[in-house]
N, C-alpha and C positions, 0 to 999 in steps of 0.2 A: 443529468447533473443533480437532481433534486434531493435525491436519499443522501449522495454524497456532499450539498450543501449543508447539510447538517452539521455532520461529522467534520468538515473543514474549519466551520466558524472555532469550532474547539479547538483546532489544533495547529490552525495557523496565526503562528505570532507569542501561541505558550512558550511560555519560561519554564525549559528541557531542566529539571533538576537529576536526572536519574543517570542523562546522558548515555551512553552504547556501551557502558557495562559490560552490557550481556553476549555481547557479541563470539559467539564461538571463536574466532581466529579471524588477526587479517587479512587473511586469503577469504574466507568467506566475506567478509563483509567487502571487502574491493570487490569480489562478485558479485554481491547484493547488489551496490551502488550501481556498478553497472548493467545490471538488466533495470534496474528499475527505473535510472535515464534513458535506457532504450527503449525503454517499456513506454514511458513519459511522451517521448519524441513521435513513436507510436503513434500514441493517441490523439496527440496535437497534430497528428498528418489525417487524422481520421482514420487508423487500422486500428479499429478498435480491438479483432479478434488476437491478431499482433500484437497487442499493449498487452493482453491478458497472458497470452505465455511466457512475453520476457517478466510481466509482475509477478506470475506463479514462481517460477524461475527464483526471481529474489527472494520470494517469500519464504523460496525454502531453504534458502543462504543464511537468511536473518532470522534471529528470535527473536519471538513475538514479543515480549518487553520490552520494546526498547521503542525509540522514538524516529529510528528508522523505519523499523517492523510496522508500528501505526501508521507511517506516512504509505509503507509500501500495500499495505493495505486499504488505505481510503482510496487510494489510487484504482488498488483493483479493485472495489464497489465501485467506482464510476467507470473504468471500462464494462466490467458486466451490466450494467446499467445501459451503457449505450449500445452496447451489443446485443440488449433483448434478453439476457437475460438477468430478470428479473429476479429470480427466483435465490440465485446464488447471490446475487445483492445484496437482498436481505437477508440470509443466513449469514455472512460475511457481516452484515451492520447488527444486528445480533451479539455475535462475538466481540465486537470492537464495543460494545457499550460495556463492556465488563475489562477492557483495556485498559493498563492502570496508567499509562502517560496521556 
């Protein structure tokens, strides 16, 4: 949880001005949402490897502008995080510091 304690304190409780916009269609974005509470449920059972395919899954639903896209990515830095790896964590927290929500 540590890389992704970061990235949380920012974005939980911000005041969403941009809103989901971006969102290609609502068929993607109902797909979004829903892997990425699967994804969520997941990781609170401890399948961390599991949380990471349904958050990829979302991630590729949703555009990354948006305040969905950030949440479904801080998400997946801390499954890869407790999965070991590391390494995609931080390329993942990399990119979110240039996130504009």
């Amino acid at each position: 949880w540590g890389l992704a304690k970061i990235f949380f304190r920012g974005y939980i409780g911000r005041k969403r001005t941009l809103g989901d916009r971006a969102m290609a269609s609502d068929k993607n974005l109902e797909q979004a949402k829903q892997q990425y509470q699967a994804g969520r449920a997941a990781f609170e059972r401890g399948q961390y490897r599991q949380s990471i395919q349904y958050l990829e899954i979302a991630r590729k639903h949703v555009q990354q502008p948006s305040s969905l896209g950030g949440t479904v990515q801080i998400w997946l830095v801390t499954a890869y995080e407790a999965a070991g790896e590391r390494d995609k964590a931080l390329k993942l927290c990399q990119q979110l510091v240039r996130h504009p929500d």
